[in-house]
N, C-alpha and C positions, 0 to 999 in steps of 0.2 A: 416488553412482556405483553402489555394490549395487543399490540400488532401482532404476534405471534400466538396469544390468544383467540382471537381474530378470525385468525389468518384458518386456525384448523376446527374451528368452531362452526364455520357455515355450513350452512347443507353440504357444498361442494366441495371433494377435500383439496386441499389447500387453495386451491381457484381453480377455474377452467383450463387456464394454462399448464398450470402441474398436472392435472388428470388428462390432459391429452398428452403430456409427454410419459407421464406411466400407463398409457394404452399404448405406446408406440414405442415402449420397452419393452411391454409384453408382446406384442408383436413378434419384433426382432427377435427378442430369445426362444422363444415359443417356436418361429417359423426358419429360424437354423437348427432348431432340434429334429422337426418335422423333417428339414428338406433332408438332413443326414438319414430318417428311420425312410421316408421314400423310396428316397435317391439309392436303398437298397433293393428297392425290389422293382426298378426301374422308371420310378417315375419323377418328371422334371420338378425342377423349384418352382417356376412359378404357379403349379396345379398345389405343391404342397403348401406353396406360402397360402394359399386360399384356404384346403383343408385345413387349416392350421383352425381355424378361427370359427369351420359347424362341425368338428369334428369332436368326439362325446367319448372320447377313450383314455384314458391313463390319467384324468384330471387335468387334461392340458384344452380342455373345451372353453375355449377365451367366448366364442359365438354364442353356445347354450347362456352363460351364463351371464353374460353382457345382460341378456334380459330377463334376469329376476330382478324384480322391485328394487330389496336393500344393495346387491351388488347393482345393480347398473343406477341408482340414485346417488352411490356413496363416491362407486370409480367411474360412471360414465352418466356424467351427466350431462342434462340438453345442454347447457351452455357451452359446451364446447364444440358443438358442433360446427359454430361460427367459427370456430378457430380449425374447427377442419378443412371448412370449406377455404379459409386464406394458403394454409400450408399444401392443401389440393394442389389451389394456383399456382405457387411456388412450383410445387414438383412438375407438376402438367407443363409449363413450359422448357424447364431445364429438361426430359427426358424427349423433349419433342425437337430439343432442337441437337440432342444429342445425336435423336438416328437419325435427323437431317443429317449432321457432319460423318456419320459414318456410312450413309447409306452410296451406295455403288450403282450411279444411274447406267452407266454403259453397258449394262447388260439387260434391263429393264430398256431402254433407246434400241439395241438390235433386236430385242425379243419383243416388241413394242404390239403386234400383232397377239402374239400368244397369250403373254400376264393382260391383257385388256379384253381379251374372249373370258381368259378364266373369269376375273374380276367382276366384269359384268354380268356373266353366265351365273353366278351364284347370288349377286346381288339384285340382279331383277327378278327375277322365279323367287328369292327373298321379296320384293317387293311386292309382287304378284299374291301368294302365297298370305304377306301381312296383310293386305290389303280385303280379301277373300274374309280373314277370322274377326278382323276388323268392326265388322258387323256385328256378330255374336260377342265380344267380349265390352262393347259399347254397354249394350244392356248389362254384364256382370259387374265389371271393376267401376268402382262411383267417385268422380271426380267432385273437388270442391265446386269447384266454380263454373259444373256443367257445361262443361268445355262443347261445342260446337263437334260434330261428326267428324267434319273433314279433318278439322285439325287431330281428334284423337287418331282416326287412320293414317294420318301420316306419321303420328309417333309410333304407332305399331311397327309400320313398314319400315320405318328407320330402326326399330329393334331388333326385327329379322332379318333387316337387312345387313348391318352392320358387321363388322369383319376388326377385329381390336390389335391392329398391329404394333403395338409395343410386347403383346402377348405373343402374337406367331414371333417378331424377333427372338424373346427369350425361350421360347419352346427349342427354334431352329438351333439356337447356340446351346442350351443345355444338352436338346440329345445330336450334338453336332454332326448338322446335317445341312449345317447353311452356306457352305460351301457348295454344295451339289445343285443339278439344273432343278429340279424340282422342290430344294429348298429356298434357292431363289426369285423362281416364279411363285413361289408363296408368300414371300416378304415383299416384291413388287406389287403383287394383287392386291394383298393385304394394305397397304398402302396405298393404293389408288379407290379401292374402295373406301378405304376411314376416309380419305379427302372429301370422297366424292359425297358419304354421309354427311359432315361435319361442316358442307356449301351446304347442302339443301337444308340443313338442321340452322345455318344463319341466316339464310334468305327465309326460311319458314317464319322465325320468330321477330323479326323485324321487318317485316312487310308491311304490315299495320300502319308502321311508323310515317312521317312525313319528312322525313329526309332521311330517309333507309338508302338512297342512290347516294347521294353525298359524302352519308357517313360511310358508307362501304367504300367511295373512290377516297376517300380522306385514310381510311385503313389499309388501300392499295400503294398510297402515295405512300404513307409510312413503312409500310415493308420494302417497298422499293428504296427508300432513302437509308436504312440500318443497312439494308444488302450493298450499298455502295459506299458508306461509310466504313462499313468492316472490312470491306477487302483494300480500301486506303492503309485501315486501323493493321491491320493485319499484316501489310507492308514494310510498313513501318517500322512495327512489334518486331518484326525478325529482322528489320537492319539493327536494331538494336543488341549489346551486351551479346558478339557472337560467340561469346564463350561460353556461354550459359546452354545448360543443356533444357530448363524450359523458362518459361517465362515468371516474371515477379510475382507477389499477391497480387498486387496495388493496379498491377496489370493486368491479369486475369479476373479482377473484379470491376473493371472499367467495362469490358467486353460483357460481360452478366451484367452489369446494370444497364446497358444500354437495353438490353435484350427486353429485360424488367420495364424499366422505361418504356418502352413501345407496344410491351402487351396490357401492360396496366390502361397507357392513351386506347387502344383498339379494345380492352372492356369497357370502359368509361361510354365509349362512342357504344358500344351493345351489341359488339359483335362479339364472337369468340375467337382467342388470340390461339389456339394451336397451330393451324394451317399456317399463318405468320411466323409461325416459331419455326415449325418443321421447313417450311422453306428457307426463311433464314440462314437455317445449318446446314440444307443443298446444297446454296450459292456461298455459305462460308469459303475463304480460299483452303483447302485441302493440304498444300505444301508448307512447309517451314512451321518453325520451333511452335507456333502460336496454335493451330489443330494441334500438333503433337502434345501440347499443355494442355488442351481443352479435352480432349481423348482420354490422358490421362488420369486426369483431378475430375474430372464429371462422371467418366466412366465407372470409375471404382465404388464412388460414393454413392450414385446411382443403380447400380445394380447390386451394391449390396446396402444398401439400407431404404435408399427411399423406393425404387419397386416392392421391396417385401411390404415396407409398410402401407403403398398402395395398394397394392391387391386383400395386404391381409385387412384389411377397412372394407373392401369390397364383400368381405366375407363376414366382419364385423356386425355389419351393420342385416344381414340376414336373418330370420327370426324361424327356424325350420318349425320350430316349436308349433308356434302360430298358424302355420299353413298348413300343416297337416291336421288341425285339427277339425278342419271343414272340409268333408270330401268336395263339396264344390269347388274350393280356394283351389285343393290339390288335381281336382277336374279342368281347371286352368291355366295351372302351371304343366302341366301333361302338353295341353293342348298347343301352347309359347314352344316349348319343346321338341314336339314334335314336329312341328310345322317348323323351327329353325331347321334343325337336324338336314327335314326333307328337303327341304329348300335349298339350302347349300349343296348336298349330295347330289339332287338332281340337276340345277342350273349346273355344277360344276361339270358332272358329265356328259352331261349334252354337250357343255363348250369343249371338254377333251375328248369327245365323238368327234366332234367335226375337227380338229386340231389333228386327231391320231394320235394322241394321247394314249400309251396302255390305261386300263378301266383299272391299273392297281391303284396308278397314280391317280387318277381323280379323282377314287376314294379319299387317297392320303389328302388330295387337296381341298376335299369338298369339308371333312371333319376338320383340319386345322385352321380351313378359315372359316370354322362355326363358332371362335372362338372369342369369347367377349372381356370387355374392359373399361376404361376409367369413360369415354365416352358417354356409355351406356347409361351412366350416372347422370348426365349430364340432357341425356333427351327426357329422360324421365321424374328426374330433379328441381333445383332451382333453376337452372338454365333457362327452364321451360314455362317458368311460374308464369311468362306474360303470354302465354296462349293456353297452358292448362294447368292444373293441377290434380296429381291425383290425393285421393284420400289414404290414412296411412297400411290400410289392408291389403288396396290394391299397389301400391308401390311394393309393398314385402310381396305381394303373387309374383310382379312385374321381375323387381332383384333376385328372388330366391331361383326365379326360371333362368335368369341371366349367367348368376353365378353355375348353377347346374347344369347348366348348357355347356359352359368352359371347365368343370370337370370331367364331365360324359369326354367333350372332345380331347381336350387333355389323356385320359386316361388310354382313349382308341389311340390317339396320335403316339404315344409312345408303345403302345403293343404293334402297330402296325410297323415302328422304325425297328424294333427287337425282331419281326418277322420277314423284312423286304428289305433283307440287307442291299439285294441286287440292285434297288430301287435307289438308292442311296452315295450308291461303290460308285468309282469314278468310271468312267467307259475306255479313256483315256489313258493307260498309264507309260504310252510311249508317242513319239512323234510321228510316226510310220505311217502307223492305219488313219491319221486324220485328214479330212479335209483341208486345202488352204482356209477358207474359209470359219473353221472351228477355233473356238478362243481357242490360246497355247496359253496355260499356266505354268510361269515360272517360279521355282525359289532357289535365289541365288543367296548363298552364305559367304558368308567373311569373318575373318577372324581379329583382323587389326587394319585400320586405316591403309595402312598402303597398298593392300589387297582392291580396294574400292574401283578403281581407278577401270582396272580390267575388266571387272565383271559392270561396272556402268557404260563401260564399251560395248560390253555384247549384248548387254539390257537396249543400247540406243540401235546399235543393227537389228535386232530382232523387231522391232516399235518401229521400225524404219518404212517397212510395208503397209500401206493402208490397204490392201487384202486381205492379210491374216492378222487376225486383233487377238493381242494377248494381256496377258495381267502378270506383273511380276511380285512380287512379295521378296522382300531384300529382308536378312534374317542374320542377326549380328549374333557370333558363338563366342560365349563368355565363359574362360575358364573358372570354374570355382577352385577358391585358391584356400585350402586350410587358415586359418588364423593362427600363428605362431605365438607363443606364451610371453609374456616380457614384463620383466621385472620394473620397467619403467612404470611411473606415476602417471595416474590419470591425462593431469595436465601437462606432461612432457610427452607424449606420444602426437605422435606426428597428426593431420587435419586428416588424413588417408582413413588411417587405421578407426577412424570414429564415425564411419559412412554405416550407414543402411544398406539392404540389397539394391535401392536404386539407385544406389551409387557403384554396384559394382562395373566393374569396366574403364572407371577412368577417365582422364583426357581423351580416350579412344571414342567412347562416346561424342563426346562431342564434336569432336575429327568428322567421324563418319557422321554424323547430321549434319555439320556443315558441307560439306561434299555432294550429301545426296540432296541439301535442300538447293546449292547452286546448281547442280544436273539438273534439277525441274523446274527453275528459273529459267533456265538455257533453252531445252528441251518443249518445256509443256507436259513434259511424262511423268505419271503420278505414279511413286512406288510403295507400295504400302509396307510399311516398318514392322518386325518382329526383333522377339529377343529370346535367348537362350544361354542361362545362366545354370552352369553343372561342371562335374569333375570331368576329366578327359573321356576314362573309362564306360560313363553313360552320356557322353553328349549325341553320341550318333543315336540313341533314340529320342531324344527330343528332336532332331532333323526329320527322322522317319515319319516321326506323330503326327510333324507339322506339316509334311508332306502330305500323309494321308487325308488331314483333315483338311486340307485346304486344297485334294483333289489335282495336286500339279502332276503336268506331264513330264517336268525334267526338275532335277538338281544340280544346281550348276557350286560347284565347291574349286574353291584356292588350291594349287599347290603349296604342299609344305616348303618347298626351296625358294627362296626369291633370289634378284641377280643382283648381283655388286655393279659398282662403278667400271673393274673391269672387267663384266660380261659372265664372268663365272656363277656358278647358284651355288648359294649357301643356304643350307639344310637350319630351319627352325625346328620350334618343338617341336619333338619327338611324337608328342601327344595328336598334335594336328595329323602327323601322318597314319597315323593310329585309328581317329577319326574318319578321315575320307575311306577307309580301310573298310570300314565296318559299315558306309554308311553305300560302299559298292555292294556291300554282299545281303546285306537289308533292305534296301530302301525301296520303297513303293511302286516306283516310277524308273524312270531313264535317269542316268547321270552324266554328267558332264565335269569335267577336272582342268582346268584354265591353266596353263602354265607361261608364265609372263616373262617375254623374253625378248629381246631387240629394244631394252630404253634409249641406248646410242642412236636409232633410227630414227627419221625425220621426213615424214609423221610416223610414231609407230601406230599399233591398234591402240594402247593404251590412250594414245590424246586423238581418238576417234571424236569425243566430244568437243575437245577445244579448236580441233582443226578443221578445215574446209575444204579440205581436197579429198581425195578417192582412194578408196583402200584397195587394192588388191588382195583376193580372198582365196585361198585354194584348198579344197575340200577333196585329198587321196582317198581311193578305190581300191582297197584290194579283193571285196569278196566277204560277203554270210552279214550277218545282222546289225554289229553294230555300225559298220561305215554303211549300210542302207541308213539306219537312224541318224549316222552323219549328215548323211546327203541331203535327208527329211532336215534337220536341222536347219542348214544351207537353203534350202529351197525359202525358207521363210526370212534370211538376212539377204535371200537375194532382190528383194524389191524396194530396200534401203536404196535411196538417191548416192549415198555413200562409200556404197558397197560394186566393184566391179568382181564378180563368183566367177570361179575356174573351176572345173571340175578335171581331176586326173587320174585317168585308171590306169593302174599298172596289171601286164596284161603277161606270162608267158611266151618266149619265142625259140623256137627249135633251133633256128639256125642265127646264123652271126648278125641277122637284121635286127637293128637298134635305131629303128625312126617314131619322129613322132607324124602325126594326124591329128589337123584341128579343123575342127568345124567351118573356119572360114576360110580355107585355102580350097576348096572345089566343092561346088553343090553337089558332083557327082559320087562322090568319094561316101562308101556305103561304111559305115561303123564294121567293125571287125569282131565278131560276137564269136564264134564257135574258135575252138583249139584243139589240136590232138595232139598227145603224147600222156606222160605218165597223169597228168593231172587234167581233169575238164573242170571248166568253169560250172559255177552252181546254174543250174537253170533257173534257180529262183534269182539270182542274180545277173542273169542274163534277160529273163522277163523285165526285171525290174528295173536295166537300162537301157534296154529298148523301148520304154515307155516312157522314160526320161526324156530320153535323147529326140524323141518326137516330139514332143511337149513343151521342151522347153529351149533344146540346143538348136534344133530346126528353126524356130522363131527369131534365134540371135538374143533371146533373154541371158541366155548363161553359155561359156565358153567353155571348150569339152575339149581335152588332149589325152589320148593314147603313149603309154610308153613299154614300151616290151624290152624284158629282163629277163637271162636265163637263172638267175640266182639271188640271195640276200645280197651279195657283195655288190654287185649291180645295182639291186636297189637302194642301198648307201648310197651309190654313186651318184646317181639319180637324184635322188634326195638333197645331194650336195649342190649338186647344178642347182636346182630350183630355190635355196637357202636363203637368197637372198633379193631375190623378185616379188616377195611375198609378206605382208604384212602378220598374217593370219595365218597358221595350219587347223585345218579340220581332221582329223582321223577316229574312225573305228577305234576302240578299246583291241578290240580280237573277235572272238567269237567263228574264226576263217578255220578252225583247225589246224593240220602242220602243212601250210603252203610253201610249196617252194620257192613261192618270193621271197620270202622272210626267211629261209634257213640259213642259221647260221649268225642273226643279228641276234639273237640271246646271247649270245658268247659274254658280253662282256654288261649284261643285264644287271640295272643298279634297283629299277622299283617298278617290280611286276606287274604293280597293280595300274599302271596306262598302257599296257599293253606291248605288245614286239617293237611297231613302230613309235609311238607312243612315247617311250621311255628311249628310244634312241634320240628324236628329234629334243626331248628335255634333257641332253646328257649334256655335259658342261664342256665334255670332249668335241661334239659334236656343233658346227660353228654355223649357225645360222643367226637371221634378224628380224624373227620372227616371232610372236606368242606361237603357243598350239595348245587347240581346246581338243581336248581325248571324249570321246562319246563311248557310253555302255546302254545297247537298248535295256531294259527290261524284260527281264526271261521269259515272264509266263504273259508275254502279247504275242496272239495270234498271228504268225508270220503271215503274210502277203504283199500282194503291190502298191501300188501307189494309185488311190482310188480315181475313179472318173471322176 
């Protein structure tokens, strides 16, 4: 009863630690209320979680009222402040080392030129720019401990300089846009600037010191030892318990305490442990169960509780009240302002003037990396107490500009993604019109483990080429399956029937991680994991969604049939075929339809991974758009070590001549392009391999055969010859019109949707020992050739 008396008696209610967990409930609810009333009229969470907390409307003003007297003596009292600042640390490392493990250097490594003009284009004209007001705000804002010139101008510079990328990440994925080039030179930038801030902000504050050099190679030596210890640890982690779809607590709390552990030693020593952290999770290993747990369990709790409650504290602790009550205060915060604004705006596009940058984008990029966060706290703060302090007026000028600076941008940033769709849209939505050179994004789906096998085959031919660099995204389709009613008692129902949604799937699940985690053990190739859980009838637009957001050029999808032991295809759910159905006549991009055939063959395509020897690849020609996108397909598995590509055009012949021509039987021997009779060849496909055939058949890169058929039956024929020389068929969807090489193979057409040939070469009657992957370009890509 004392204690309890006690307990709610003190000034503080109940103690500092209960008033910091009921401000960080308020928070939370408050700022899912927010992000829902935003989030309708288009603006992202992390701008509303902020709003949440100066905003004076409906009584949900958590900010205004923090500082009145009784409430903020009763619910927010000083002593808890010290317990903010512990729980900070806490979050500050887990979210740093979160977008470490998620972050994507291989496009930041090729574009290494570009995100490093932006980056430093905004951050020095930031610098420039802090530097310049520097002056004048010395005289206004009044520091405790009459801080020294130089050091307040470099706080300035670092607060106009600075670039808050945990905030552009959740921007880019709220108004999802972080797929796209331009949202990813914003996250790379964003990120090379906070590093590049957050060096000069620990070399600034430990300079003084007398073994500042020590203690910094003593904090190098320790992030270097956690980064080699984890990727042993990590090793490990996944030979272990490979049935398990993630890892233990007990396990996933060893790897966070080390982490703990080593930023806690790197405070001690007086440096700041973020940069540690965020590299950390770079060189975390990426593959197997142990990221897939970390991604997980971090990611969810992270971005919905502890970011809202970081930012909404950023906002917390604002006092608008206060600043405006002194047009000078508010003469100051104008001045932080405007000078950030300009500063980004203009360094940014100067850098995308000379880059060639459209001046849309360098708007978008100069306003979202205006935008600020937990950092900021942290130049201006305790951080800082050993070279300045300010007093508590100018810290509220200092945070109130800070915070209003990442609403302003905030607010632009999402008006400009609601107006520049173009800016945003993929450029890419087929294989055709790119470069070798231009990333190829893939998503390959599957629907059950045995599927896997195929589509990591064409995943390792495509990776095969270090020319053409691509990114795959493997995207596992989960039937949702009704819940059947049953009479049974709690505890007699089966261990199945009591799963969560993370449990739907299965044993499949775990099938398919283990498969994909030995291909990137094998391989080196990192493929990044999706999931999609829905009833048959709307699975294809979750495919689509995830196509568009994630900007790929192709879909690579299973056939509904797989083959038996003897050779024949037996037809699966109904539903999958259903699926692929929908997601031809939908989907964003290019498709591709895998159908897996020749397991009796030795090697077939399928153990492409496990085997050592050479495929044979042969990629048929008949004519019009999707076997060009075929070919475009083929040109990128043709630089696999693994890979020997044929290319075979079947051609029209008037009379009884049925020879073939291949590229290596006589340098003189001119390709056969033009034809007359009832049908001429497309000229766009004629264009279009004669610029091949120079390019790449002339070199000896890829093998090139002619075969002339005066009919569909022929082409059977044809087809038949070739059946069993080939590991791999590539073909066109259709898209040819009524050719008369194909007339006539509809006769006995079982599934329309792969097309004339297509569906012959998948027919059960039809005896080949071969997979064949069906190609459909995407309709509305500007037809042409194959670029210089």
């Amino acid at each position: 009863m004392d204690a309890t008396h006690s307990m709610f008696c003190n000034n503080d209610l109940v103690n500092p630690l209960s008033s910091m967990g009921m401000q960080v409930s308020c928070i939370l609810v408050v700022s899912h209320i927010f992000n829902v009333v935003f989030r309708t009229v288009g603006q992202p969470g992390p701008i509303a979680q902020i709003l949440v907390v100066i905003n004076h409307h409906a009584g949900l003003a958590l900010g205004p009222m923090s500082h009145i007297p009784y409430i903020k003596a009763t619910f927010f009292p000083a002593s808890s402040i010290n317990y903010y600042e512990v729980v900070s640390f806490f979050c500050r490392i887990h979210f740093m080392f979160l977008f470490g493990l998620e972050m994507n250097m291989h496009y930041a490594m090729r574009n290494l030129r570009r995100v490093n003009f932006v980056a430093c284009g905004g951050a020095l004209m930031g610098a420039v720019f802090g530097l310049s007001v520097s002056f004048y705000l010395h005289q206004e804002l009044n520091t405790l401990d009459n801080a020294p010139l130089y050091y307040f101008s470099m706080i300035i510079m670092l607060v106009v300089s600075y670039t808050s990328s945990p905030m552009v990440i959740r921007l880019a994925a709220e108004l999802r846009f972080a797929a796209s080039d331009v949202g990813r030179t914003a996250v790379s930038s964003a990120l090379i600037t906070e590093m590049g801030c957050l060096l000069l902000f620990n070399v600034m504050v430990n300079w003084r010191k007398e073994n500042h050099i020590s203690s910094g190679f003593g904090c190098l030596i320790i992030t270097v030892v956690v980064v080699y210890l984890n990727r042993h640890l990590a090793v490990w982690l996944n030979a272990r318990n490979r049935n398990q779809k993630y890892l233990k607590a007990p396990e996933l709390l060893l790897i966070l305490f080390i982490l703990l552990t080593s930023s806690m030693i790197i405070e001690i020593c007086g440096y700041n442990s973020i940069i540690s952290c965020f590299t950390i999770g770079l060189l975390f290993p990426k593959e197997g169960k142990t990221a897939r747990t970390l991604l997980h369990k971090l990611g969810y709790s992270i971005y919905n509780f502890v970011l809202p409650v970081y930012f909404g504290y950023l906002g917390l602790q604002c006092d608008l009240i206060n600043v405006f009550k002194s047009l000078e205060r508010v003469a100051n915060m104008a001045i932080l302002i405007l000078l950030s604004i300009g500063s980004k705006l203009g360094g940014t596009l100067i850098a995308t003037r000379y880059l060639k940058i459209p001046t849309s984008e360098g708007i978008f990029l100069g306003f979202i990396l205006n935008t600020r966060g937990y950092a900021d706290l942290l130049f201006i703060g305790a951080a800082a107490k050993q070279v300045i302090t300010f007093d508590s007026e100018a810290y509220n000028v200092l945070l109130v500009s800070i915070v209003l600076n990442t609403i302003i941008s905030g607010v632009v940033v999402a008006f400009l993604v609601r107006g520049e769709d173009k800016m945003f849209t993929s450029n890419y939505t087929a294989i055709e019109p790119q470069q070798m050179e231009d990333e190829l994004r893939i998503l390959a789906c599957v629907y059950d483990p045995r599927q896997v096998s195929a589509i990591l085959a064409t995943v390792l031919a495509i990776h095969g080429s270090r020319v053409s660099p691509s990114t795959t995204y493997l995207m596992h389709l989960i039937e949702l399956v009704k819940k059947i009613k049953s009479n049974l008692l709690y505890h007699e129902k089966e261990t199945a029937d009591l799963s969560d949604d993370e449990d739907y799937g299965g044993n499949d699940v775990v099938e398919i991680n283990n498969s994909l985690d030995t291909f990137t053990a094998d391989t080196k190739i990192l493929v990044h994991q999706r999931r999609a859980v829905s009833s048959f009838p709307s699975l294809y637009e979750d495919v689509c969604n995830e196509a568009e957001d994630l900007q790929v050029s192709i879909v690579l999808l299973p056939f509904h049939k797989h083959q038996r032991i003897d050779g024949k295809l037996e037809s699966g759910k109904e539903g999958i075929r259903i699926t692929n159905q929908k997601v031809l006549r939908h989907a964003p991009c290019s498709v591709g339809i895998i159908v897996e055939r020749g397991l009796a063959r030795v090697p077939g395509f399928s153990q492409l991974v496990a085997s050592e020897g050479i495929q044979n690849i042969a990629t048929l020609f008949f004519g019009g758009p999707d076997d060009r996108e075929a070919i475009a397909w083929s040109l990128r598995i043709a630089g696999s070590p693994r890979v020997n590509l044929t290319i075979i055009r079947f051609l029209l012949t008037s009379s009884s001549q049925n020879e073939q021509i291949e590229s290596g039987q006589s340098e003189e021997k001119e390709i056969l392009m033009s034809l007359s009779g009832e049908e001429t060849v497309n000229e766009i496909d004629n264009t279009f391999m004669v610029d091949f055939y120079n390019r790449y058949v002339t070199s000896g890169q890829i093998g090139y055969v002619e075969k002339f058929v005066k009919h569909g039956a022929e082409t059977v024929d044809a087809l038949k010859e070739i059946g069993d020389m080939y590991s791999l068929f590539i073909v066109g969807k259709g898209g040819r019109g009524q050719s008369s090489l194909t007339i006539g193979m509809s006769d006995w057409e079982e599934c329309p949707e792969l097309g004339t040939v297509g569906d012959v070469l998948a027919s059960s009657d039809f005896d080949i020992h071969g997979s064949v992957l069906i190609v459909q370009q995407h309709r509305d890509v500007k037809k042409g050739l194959l670029h210089d």
